[in-house]
C-alpha positions as CSV (number, residue, x, y, z in Angstrom):
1,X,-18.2,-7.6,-3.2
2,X,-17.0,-10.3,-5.0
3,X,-14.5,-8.2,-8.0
4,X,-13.7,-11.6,-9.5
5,X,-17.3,-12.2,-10.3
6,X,-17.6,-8.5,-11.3
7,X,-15.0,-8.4,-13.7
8,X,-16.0,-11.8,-15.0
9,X,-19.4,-10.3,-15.3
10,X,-18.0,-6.8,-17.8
11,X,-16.2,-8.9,-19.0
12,X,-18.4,-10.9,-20.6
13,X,-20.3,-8.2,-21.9
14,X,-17.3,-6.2,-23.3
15,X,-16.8,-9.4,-25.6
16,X,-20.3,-9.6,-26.4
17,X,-21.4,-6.4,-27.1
18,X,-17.9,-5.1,-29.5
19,X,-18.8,-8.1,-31.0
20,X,-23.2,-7.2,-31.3
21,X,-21.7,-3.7,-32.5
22,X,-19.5,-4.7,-35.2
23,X,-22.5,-6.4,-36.5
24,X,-24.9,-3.9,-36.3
25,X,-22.5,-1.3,-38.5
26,X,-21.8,-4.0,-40.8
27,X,-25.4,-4.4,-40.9
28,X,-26.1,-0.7,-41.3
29,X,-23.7,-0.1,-44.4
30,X,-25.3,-3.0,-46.1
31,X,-29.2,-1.6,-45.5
32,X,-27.0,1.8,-46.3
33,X,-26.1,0.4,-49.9
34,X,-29.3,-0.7,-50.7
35,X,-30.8,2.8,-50.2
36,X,-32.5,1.7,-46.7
37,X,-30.4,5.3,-45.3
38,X,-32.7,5.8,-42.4
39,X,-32.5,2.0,-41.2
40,X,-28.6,1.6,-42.1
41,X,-28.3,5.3,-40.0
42,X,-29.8,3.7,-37.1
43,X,-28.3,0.2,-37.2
44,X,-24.5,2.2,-37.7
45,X,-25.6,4.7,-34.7
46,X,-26.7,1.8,-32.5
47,X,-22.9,0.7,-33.2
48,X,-21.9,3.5,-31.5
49,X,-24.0,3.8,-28.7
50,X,-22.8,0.1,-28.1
51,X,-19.1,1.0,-28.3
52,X,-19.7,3.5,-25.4
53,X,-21.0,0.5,-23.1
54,X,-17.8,-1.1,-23.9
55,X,-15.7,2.2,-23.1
56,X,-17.6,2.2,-19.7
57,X,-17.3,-1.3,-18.7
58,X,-14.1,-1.4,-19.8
59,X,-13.2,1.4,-17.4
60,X,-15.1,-0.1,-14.5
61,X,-12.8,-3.3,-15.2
62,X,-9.7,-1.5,-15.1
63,X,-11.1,0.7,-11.9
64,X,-11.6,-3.3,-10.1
65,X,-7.8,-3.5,-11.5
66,X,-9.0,-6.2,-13.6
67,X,-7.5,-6.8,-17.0
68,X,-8.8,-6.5,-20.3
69,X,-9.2,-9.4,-23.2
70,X,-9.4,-9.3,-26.1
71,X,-11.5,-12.9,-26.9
72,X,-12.2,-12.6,-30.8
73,X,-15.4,-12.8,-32.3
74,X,-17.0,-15.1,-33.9
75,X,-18.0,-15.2,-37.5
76,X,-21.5,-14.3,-38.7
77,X,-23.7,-14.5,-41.6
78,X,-24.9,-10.7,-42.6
79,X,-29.1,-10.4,-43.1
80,X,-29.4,-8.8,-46.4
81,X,-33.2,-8.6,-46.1
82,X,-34.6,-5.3,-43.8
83,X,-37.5,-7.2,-42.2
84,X,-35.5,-10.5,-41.3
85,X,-32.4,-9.1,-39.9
86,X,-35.3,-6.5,-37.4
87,X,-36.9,-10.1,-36.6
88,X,-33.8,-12.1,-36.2
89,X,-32.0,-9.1,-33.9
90,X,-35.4,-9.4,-31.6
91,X,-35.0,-12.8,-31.4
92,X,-31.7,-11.9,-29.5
93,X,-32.0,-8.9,-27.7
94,X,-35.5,-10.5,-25.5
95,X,-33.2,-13.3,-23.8
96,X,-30.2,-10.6,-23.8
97,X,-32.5,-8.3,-21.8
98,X,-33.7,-11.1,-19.4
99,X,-29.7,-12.6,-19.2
100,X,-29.1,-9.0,-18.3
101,X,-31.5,-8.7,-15.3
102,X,-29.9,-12.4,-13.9
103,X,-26.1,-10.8,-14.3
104,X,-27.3,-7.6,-12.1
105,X,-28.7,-10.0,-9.4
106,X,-24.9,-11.3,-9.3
107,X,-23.4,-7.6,-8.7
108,X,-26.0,-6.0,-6.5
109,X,-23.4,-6.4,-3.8
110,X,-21.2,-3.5,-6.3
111,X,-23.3,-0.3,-6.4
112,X,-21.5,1.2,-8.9
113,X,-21.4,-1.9,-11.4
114,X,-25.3,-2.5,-10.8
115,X,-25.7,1.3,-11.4
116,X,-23.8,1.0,-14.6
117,X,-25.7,-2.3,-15.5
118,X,-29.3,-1.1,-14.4
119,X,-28.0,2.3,-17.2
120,X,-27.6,-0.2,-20.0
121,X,-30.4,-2.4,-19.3
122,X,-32.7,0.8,-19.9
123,X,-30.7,1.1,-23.2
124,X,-31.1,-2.6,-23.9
125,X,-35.3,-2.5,-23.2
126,X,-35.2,0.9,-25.6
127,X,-33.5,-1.0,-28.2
128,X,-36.0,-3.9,-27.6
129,X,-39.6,-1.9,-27.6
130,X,-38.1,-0.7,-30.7
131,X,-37.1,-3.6,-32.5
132,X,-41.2,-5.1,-31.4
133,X,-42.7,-1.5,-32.4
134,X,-41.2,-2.2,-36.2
135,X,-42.5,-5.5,-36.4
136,X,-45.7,-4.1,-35.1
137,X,-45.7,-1.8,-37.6
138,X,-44.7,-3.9,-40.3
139,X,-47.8,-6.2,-39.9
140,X,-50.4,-3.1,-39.6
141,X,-48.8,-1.2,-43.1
142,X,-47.2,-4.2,-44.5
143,X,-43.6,-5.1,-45.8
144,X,-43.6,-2.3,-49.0
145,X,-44.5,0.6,-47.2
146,X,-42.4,0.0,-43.9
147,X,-39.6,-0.1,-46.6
148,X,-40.3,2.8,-48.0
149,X,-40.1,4.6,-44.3
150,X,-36.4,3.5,-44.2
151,X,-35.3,5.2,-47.0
């Protein structure tokens, strides 16, 4: 087992993924604010769900006896509008799912990282089939009344 590699690897997705969750709250007040409750509710829970990734890489780090960074984030634009911001996160998360599968061929060697890894990639593909259900769903009711849903 390479733990270099490893903690390079969590790493990488501890920065990435605080960073993806700070978004998607952000995110979720704003569709909150403009009375999209259900969609903001889901957006702020996904924040949360993605904060527990963090926790559990995190500790697999420190279990390595790697340390933790703290490497910033970067600054975003927010997606006022429902239907682009679903599009425009889907447009991310279909290379972040296959980037994910290519970083678990890496640690294969580390049972308990791929274990942890293969957990969130089934997390990552849920959050995925959702994100192309709504757009589905969107064409076959239209914009108004998948709007109306997320209230």
């Amino acid at each position: 087992m390479d733990k270099k590699k490893t903690i390079e690897t969590l790493q990488f997705f501890v920065t990435h993924l605080a960073e993806g969750a700070m978004v998607h709250k952000q995110q979720g007040m704003i569709f909150k604010a403009q009375g999209f409750t259900k969609l903001g509710e889901k957006y702020i829970g996904h924040f949360g769900e993605e904060m527990g990734w963090v926790e559990k890489f995190t500790e697999r780090i420190l279990d390595l006896g790697g340390e933790i960074k703290f490497e910033g984030m970067k600054s975003r634009d927010f997606i006022c509008d429902p239907v682009e911001y679903v599009k425009a996160d889907l447009a991310i998360q279909g290379p972040g799912v296959e980037m994910l599968q290519k970083c678990m061929e890496g640690v294969k060697d580390d049972p308990t990282t791929y274990d942890i890894l293969k957990a969130y990639l089934l997390d990552e593909e849920e959050d995925l089939f959702w994100s192309e259900g709504q757009i589905d769903l969107i064409e076959k009711i239209g914009v108004q009344n998948w709007l109306v849903k997320q209230m």
